[in-house]
N, C-alpha and C positions, 0 to 999 in steps of 0.2 A: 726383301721378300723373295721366298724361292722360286724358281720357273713355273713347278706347276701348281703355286699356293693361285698364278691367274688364270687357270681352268674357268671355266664356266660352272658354278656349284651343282645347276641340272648334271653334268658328267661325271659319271665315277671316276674317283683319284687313280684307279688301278685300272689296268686295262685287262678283261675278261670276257670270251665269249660266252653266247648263250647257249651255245651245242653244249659246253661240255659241264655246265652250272646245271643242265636241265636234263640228264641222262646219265642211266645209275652204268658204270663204266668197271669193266675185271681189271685185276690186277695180278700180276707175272712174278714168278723169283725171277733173280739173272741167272746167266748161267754160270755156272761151277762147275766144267770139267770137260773134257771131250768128247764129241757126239759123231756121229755119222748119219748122213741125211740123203734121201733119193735129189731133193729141192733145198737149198736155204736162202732164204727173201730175207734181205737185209732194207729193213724200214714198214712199219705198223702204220698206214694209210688206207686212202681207198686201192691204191693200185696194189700193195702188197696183201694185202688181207683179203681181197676181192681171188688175185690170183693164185691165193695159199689157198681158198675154198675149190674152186674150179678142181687143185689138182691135188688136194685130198678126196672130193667126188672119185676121181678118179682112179683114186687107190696107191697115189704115190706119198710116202714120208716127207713133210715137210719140216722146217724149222724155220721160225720167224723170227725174228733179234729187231729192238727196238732201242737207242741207242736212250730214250727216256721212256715214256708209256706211251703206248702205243694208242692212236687218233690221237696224239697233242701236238699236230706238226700243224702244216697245212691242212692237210683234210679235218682237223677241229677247230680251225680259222676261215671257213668257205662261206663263199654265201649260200653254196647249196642248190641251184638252177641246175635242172637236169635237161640239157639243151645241145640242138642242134643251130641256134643263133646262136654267134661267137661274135656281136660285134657284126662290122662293115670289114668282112672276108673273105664272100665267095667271089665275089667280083676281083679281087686281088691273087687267090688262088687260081681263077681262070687264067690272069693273064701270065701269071710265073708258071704254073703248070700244066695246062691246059684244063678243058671242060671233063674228060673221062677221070683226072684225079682229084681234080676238086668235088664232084660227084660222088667219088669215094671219100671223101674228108666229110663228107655231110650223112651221108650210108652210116661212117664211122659211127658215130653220134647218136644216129638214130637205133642203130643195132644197141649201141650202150646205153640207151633209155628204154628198147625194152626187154635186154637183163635186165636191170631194174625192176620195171614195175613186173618180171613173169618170177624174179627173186621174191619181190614182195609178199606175193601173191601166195607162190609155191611154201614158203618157208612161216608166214602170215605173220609180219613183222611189222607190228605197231609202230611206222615212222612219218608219220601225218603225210605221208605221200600224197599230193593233190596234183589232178593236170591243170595248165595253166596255160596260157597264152603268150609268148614269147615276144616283145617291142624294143624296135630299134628305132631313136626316134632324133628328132634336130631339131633348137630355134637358130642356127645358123646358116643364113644365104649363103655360105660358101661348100655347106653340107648337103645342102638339098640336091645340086644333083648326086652326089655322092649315093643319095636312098636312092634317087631313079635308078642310078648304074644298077645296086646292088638288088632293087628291084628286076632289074632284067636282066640277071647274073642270077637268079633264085626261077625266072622262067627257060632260061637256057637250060638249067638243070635240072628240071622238072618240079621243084618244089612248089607246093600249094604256099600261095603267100596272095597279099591285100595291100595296097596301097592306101593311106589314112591321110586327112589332115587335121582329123582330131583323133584322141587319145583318150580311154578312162579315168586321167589323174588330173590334177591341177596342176600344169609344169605348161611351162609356156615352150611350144614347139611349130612348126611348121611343115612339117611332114614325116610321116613312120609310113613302117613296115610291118606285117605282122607273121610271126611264122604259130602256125595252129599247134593244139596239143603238143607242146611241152609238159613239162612236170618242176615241182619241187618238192624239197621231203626235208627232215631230219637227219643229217648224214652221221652222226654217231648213234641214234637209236636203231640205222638202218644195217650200221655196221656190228653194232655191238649183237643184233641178228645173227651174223654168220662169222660170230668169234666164237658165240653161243656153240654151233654145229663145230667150229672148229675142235674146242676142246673136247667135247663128248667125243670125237674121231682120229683119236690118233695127235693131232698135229701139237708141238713142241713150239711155245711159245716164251720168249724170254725177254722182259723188258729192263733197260738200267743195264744194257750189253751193245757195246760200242763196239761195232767190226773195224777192223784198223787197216787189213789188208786181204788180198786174194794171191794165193798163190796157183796159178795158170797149170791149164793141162789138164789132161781126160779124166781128171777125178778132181776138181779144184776145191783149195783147201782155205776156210773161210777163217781167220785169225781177227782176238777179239783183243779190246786194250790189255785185259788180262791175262792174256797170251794163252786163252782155251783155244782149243781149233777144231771145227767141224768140215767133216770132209763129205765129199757130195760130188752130184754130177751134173748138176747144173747149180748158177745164182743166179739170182735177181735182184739188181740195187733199184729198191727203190725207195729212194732216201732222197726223194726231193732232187737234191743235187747227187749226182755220184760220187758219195765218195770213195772209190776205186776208179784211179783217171790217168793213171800211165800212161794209156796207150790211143785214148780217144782225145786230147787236149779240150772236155769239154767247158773249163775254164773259161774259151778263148771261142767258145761255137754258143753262147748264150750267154744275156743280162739277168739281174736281178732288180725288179720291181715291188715297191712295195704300195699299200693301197689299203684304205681306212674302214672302217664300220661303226655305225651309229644303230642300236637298237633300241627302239622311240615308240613308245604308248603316245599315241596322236587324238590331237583336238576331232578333228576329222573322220569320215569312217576312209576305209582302203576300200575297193570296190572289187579287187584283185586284179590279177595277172605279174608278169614279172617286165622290168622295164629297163634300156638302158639309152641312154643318148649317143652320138656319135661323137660330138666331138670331145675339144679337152676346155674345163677340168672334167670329169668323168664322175656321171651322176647314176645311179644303179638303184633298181628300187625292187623289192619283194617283201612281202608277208612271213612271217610266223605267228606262233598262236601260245597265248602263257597263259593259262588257266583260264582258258574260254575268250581270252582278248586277243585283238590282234596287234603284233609287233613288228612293225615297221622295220624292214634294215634300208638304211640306208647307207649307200658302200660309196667307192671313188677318189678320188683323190690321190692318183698314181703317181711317183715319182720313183726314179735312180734310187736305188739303197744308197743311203749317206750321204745324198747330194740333196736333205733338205736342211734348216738349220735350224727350223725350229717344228718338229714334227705335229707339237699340239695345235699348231695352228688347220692342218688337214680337217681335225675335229673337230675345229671351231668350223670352219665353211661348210661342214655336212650340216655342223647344226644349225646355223643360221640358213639352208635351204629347207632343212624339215622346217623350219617354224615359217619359213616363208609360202611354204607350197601346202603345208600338213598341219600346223600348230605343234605345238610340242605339250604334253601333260609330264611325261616322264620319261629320263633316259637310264633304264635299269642296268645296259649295259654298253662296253664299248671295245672294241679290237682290233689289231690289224692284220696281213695278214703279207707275206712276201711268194711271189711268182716268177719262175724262169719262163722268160722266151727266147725261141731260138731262132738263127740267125734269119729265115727264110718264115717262119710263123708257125710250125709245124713240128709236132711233137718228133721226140730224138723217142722211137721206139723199138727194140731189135737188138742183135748182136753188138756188143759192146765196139769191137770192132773184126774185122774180117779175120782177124788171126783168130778170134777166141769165139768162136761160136755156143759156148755152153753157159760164156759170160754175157747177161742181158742186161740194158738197161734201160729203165723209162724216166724221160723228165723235160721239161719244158713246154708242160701245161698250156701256159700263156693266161692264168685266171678260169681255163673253164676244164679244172679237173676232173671235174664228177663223171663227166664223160668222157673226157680222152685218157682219164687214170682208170677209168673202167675199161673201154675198147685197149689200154695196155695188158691190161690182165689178162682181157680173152687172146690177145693176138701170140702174146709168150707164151701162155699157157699150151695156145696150138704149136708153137714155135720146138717145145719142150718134147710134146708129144708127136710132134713129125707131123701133123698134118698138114694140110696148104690152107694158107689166108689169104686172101685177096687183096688185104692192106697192107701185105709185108713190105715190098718196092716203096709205098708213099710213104710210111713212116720210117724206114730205113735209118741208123744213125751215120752209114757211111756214107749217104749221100753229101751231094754239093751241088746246089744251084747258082750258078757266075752271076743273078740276076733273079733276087738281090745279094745273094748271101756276100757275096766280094764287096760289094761298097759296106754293107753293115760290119765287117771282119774289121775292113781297116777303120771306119769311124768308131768304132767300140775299142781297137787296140792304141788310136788316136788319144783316147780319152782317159782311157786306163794308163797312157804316157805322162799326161797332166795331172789326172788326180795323184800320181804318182810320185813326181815332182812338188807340187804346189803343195802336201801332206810334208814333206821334209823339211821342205823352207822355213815352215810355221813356227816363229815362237810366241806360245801363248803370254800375255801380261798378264793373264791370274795363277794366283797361287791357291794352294789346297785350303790353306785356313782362312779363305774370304768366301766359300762358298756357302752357301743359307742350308737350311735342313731341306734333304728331299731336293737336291740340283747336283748337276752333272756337268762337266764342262772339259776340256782340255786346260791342263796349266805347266807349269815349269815347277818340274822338281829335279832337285841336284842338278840344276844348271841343261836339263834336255826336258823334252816334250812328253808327256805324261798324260794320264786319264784321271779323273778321280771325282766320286760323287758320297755326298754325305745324305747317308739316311735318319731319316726320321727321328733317331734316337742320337744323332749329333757323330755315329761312326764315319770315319772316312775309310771309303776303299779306292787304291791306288794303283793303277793299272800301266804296265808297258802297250802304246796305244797301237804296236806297230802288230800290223795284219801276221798271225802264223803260218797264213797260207801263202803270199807273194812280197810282203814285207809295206802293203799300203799303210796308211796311218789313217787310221779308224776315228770316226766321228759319232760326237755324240745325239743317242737319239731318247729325245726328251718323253716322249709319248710313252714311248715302251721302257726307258728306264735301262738302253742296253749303248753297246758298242758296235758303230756299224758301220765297213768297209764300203768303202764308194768303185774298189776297183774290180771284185767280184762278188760282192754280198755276204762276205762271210760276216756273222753278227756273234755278240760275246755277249755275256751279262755282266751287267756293273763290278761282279766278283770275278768278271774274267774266266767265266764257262763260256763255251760254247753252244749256244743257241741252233745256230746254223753251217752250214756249209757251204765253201767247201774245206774252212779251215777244219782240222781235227784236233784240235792240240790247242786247250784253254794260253791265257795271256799271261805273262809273266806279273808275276807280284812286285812290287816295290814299297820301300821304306822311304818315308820321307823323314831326311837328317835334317 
């Protein structure tokens, strides 16, 4: 029997979001030829399309490049929570950075919620925008004072917040937090808003166009796989991860995580608000709505990229907590979704590095892009435009904090020495012709370490497993059906494309004699 023939029959076989199954989305040519540009944003997300709008308002030429279609990255993998709770953080930013910049980390936030809703509003963009209530919550005695702290780490810095020891949902807890008006929305019907304004305006959009490099200096020159090049006066990577990394090592200043979703028509009604727990495993709850009903995501289930071994298992514990907490009638859908965080918690927003001021780059979310890929937009945006931001210095990517980012540098390069080693060691005992329909595995072909998964119609594809980007040996991941590095995230498809980054450069083929 193949791996995923023991899914749960409630879960779809394929893994597919609802953003992007439920919102009528444009489609791009690529590009064919050379262009000249005031702006070129390399990466189709919220951060890049948020901040292609701002600086087409503005009257500048932009050009956007998406290396597949654009919202099919992370921002059409989100859970969508437009929030200034991030989790049990400002107590943690107090103590690394003090009370005036963590102040600004939550300003952040709240400025980029309402962009949002004054977008919405302005522009009257059908994206079920709802405010909602914001819950950080615990059944763990070694969590609870952890709420108190972060309770009085939210009155240190003036935030309206409530202390709870009950909650709206049926989830067994002992104490929350709650932060008031938040929101959550539709984040491709919200986008697909001011793609709408984009094209009517000038702005140059090209999807199925891989940028491969940057060539540096007062007019930087954007080169695409196809060797077209657009030349311009400022970039902006925002492609998740950069991939333009010379000169910032940021391989080696952030992890990649990745973390589940369960979309569940429940026994239950939902009562709303949006919800997450503190400790681990990590349980996430919010609403959406599918033809007048409501749809449960249930998210969570964080792990290292590549450091799980059997991914569908993640799926399986959301769904045995939806049917525990919720009932389950139906799971229409299911997804995952990968996040950078950087060394200290704090987005890398800004000059790519101090030499190259026109080169910008945004990434290392940490899971709450909708808002910190927003506050990206507007902070480049002024950045481009020469005004002053007041979040320039916190989001800096030239920064370094001794504490923590020093212990995280070497326990992360610690780790990436092992996965590194212990991937070479490996030799698998299966071979390609024992595996089932629909399974994936590491085996031995021609005597070395190989990839190879057979689909549904009994083809095998056979993959050199070793990472394009540092040379790690890539694992496989069952859920999503792909190839996925344990030492920086970079993720392949079973044919050996490139999914993610920071690798750029699909996976060698192999024959098996």
């Amino acid at each position: 029997m193949a791996e995923n023939d023991k899914v749960s029959k409630k879960m779809p076989q394929f893994p597919e979001p609802y953003w992007r199954n439920s919102a009528n989305l444009p489609s791009f040519e690529k590009l064919t030829g050379d262009r000249e540009a005031d702006v070129v944003i390399v990466g189709g997300g919220i951060t890049g399309i948020t901040a292609a709008y701002l600086l087409v308002k503005e009257g500048l030429q932009v050009a956007l490049l998406d290396a597949g279609n654009i919202l099919n990255g992370t921002t059409g993998h989100t859970t969508a929570k437009i929030t200034a709770q991030h989790g049990l953080i400002y107590d943690e930013l107090i103590s690394h950075f003090g009370e005036e910049k963590a102040k600004l980390y939550y300003q952040a936030s709240i400025d980029a919620l309402t962009f949002i809703k004054n977008t919405v509003k302005d522009r009257q963009i059908d994206c079920d925008l709802n405010e909602e209530d914001a819950y950080v919550y615990t059944n763990s005695s070694n969590y609870t004072q952890k709420i108190i702290n972060e309770l009085k780490a939210y009155e240190k810095l003036g935030i309206d917040v409530e202390f709870l020891s009950e909650i709206p949902i049926p989830v067994k807890m002992k104490a929350a937090i709650v932060m008031k008006k938040q929101a959550q929305f539709h984040p491709l019907k919200y986008l697909s808003g001011l793609v709408e304004y984009l094209s009517q305006n000038g702005c140059s959009i090209y999807e199925n166009t891989t940028a491969v490099d940057i060539e540096k200096g007062e007019h930087p020159v954007v080169t695409t796989r196809d060797g077209h090049k657009i030349t311009c006066r400022s970039v902006i990577i925002a492609s998740h991860f950069p991939f333009f990394d010379k000169t910032g090592a940021y391989f080696a200043r952030m992890y990649a995580e990745r973390s589940y979703v369960l979309a569940v028509k429940t026994e239950k009604e939902y009562s709303g608000g949006m919800y997450i727990n503190a400790e681990q495993p990590t349980r996430s709850l919010r609403y959406a709505e599918i033809d007048g009903e409501k749809l449960i995501l249930f998210s969570g289930e964080r792990h290292k990229t590549g450091h799980a071994f059997n991914t569908m298992k993640h799926y399986e514990a959301l769904e045995a907590f939806a049917e525990e907490t919720f009932g389950i009638k139906e799971i229409p859908y299911r997804w995952s979704a990968q996040d950078l965080t950087t060394l200290d918690k704090v987005p890398y927003i800004g000059p790519i590095s101090s030499n190259n001021p026109n080169i910008y780059v945004a990434s290392g979310y940490r899971k709450w892009g909708m808002t910190n890929g927003t506050a990206a937009a507007m902070l480049i945006t002024d950045l481009i435009l020469n005004k002053e931001n007041r979040y320039e210095d916190l989001f800096t990517p030239s920064r370094f904090n001794a504490d923590p980012s020093l212990k995280k540098v070497i326990s992360q390069n610690l780790q990436v020495a092992k996965d590194l080693i212990e991937g070479k060691l490996e030799h698998p005992a299966k071979y390609p012709e024992e595996l089932g329909t629909d399974e994936g595995a590491a085996v031995t072909v021609n005597g070395k370490r190989a990839g190879a998964y057979k689909d549904e119609e009994g083809k095998l594809y056979i993959v050199d497993t070793t990472c394009r980007h540092m040379g790690c040996e890539l694992e496989w991941n069952n859920g999503e059906r792909t190839w996925d590095c344990p030492c920086h995230g970079s993720r392949y498809s079973y044919k050996g494309e490139v999914v993610e980054g920071p690798a750029e450069v699909p996976l060698k083929q192999i024959e098996n004699q």
